[in-house]
C-alpha positions as CSV (number, residue, x, y, z in Angstrom):
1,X,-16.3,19.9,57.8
2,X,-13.6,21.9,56.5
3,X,-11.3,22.0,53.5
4,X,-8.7,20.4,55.3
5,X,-10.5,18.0,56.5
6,X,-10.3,14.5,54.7
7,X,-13.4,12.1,56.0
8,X,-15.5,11.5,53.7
9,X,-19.4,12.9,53.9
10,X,-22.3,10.1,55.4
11,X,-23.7,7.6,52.8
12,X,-27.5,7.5,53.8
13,X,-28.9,4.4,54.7
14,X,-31.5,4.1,52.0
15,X,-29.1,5.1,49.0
16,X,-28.4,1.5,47.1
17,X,-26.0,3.3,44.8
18,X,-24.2,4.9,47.1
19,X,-23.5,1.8,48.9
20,X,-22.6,0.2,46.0
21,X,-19.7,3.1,45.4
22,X,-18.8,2.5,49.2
23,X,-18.2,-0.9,48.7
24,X,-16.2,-0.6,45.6
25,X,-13.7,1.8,47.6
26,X,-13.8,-0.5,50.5
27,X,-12.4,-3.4,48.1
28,X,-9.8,-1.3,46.3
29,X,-8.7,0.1,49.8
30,X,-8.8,-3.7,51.0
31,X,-6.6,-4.7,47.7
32,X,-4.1,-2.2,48.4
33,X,-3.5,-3.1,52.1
34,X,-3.2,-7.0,50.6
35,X,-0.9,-5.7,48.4
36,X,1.3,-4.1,51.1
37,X,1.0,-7.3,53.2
38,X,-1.2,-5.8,56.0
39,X,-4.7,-7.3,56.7
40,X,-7.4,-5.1,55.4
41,X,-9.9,-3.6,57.2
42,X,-13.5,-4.2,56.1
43,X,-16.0,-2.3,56.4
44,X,-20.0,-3.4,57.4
45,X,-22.8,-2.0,55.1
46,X,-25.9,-1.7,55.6
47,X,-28.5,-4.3,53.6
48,X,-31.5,-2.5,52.0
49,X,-34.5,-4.0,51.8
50,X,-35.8,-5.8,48.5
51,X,-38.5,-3.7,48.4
52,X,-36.9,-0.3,48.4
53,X,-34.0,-1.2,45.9
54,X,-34.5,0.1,42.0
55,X,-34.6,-2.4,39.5
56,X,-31.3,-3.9,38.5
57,X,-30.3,-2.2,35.3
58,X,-27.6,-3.9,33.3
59,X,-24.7,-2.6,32.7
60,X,-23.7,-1.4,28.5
61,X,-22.1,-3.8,26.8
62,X,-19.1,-2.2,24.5
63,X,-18.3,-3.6,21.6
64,X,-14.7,-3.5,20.9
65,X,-13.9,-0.6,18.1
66,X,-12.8,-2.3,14.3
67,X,-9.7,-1.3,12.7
68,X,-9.9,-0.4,9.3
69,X,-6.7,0.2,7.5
70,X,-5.8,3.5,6.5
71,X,-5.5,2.6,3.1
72,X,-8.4,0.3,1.5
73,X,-7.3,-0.3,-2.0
74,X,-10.5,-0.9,-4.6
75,X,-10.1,-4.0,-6.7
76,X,-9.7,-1.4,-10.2
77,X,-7.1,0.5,-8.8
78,X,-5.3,-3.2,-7.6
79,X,-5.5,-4.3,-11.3
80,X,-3.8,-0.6,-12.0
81,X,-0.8,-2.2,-9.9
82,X,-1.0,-4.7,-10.7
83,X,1.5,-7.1,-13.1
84,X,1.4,-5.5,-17.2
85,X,-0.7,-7.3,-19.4
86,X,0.8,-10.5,-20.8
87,X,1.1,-10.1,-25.0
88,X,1.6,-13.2,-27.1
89,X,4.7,-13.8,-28.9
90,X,6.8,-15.8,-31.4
91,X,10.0,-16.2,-29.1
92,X,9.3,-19.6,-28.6
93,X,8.1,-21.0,-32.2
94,X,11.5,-19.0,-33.7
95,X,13.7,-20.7,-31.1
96,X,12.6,-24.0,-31.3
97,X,12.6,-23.4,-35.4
98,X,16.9,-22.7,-35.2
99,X,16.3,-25.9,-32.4
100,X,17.7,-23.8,-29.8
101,X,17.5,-24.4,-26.4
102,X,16.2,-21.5,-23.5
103,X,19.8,-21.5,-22.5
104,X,21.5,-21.3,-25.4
105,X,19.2,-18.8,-26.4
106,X,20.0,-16.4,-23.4
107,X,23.4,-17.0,-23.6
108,X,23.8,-16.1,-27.0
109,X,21.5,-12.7,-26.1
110,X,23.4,-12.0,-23.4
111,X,20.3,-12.6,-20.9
112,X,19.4,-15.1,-18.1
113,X,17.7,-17.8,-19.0
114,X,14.6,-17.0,-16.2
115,X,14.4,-13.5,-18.9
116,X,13.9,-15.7,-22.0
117,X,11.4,-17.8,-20.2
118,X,9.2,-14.3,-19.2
119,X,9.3,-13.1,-22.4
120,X,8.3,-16.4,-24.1
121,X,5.1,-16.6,-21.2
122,X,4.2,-13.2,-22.5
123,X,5.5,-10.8,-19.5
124,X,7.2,-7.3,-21.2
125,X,10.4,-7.0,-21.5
126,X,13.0,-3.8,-22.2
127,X,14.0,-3.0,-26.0
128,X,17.1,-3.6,-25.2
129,X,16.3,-7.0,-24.4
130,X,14.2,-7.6,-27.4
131,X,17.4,-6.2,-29.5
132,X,19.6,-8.9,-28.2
133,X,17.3,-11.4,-28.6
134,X,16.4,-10.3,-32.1
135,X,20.4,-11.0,-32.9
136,X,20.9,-14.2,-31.1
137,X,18.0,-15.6,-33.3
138,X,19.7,-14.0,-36.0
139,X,16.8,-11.7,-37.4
140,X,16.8,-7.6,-38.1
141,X,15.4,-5.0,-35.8
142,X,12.9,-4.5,-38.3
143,X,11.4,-8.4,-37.4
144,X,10.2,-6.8,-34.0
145,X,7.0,-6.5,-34.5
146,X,6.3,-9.6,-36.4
147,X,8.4,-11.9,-33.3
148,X,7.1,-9.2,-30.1
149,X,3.7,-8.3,-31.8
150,X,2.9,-4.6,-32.2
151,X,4.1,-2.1,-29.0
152,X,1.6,-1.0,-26.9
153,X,3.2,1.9,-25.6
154,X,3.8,3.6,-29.0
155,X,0.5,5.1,-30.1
């Protein structure tokens, strides 16, 4: 056979796994002319018998590969990011005490109402906004700590 040529070598007879490639080429040959809307040609192979043919071995089973995200976040470093402590405060007892309402509040601070209820539940707040809430309840700067509690960030 020379370079040029382009048949393919003789399968032997008594090769099972060679016959098996065969017929795999035969069947993708056999798509393609489908494909193209010729009939294929098939091709006859030769049968083996039982008792020469190795044991069937089963083909590997691959499990499909698991993802895992490029950034796995611990549950510490989640609490890290998590929202600021809440801290207890007096907002709400002095307001109701001058019987204000949330609104009335805020609008006398200068604040949305949705920022008086935060700071009431607890969530921080700017100093600016506990200044202006200081003077719409009509207290000194110097009542912060006993209406916002002590600061946490001073230390």
């Amino acid at each position: 056979m020379t370079a040029t040529s382009k048949q393919e070598p003789p399968i032997p007879a008594d090769d099972p796994v060679a016959e098996v490639v065969a017929d795999e080429a035969a069947e993708s040959e056999a798509q393609q002319a489908t494909r193209r809307g010729k009939k294929p040609v098939t091709a006859s192979v030769a049968t083996v018998p039982a008792a020469t043919m190795p044991a069937v071995v089963e083909p590997a089973v691959v499990e499909p590969a698991v993802t895992v995200p490029a950034t796995v976040v611990e549950p510490a470093a989640k609490a890290a990011k998590a929202k600021p402590a809440m801290q207890p405060n007096n907002v709400r007892k002095l307001r109701q005490a001058a019987m204000m309402s949330k609104a009335e509040l805020a609008r006398r601070a200068g604040v949305s109402p949705l920022t008086i209820d935060r700071v009431e539940s607890g969530c921080p707040c700017r100093m600016d906004t506990k200044r202006k809430i200081l003077e719409a309840l009509g207290l000194k700067p110097e009542a912060r700590e006993q209406v916002f509690g002590p600061d946490i960030d001073q230390g």
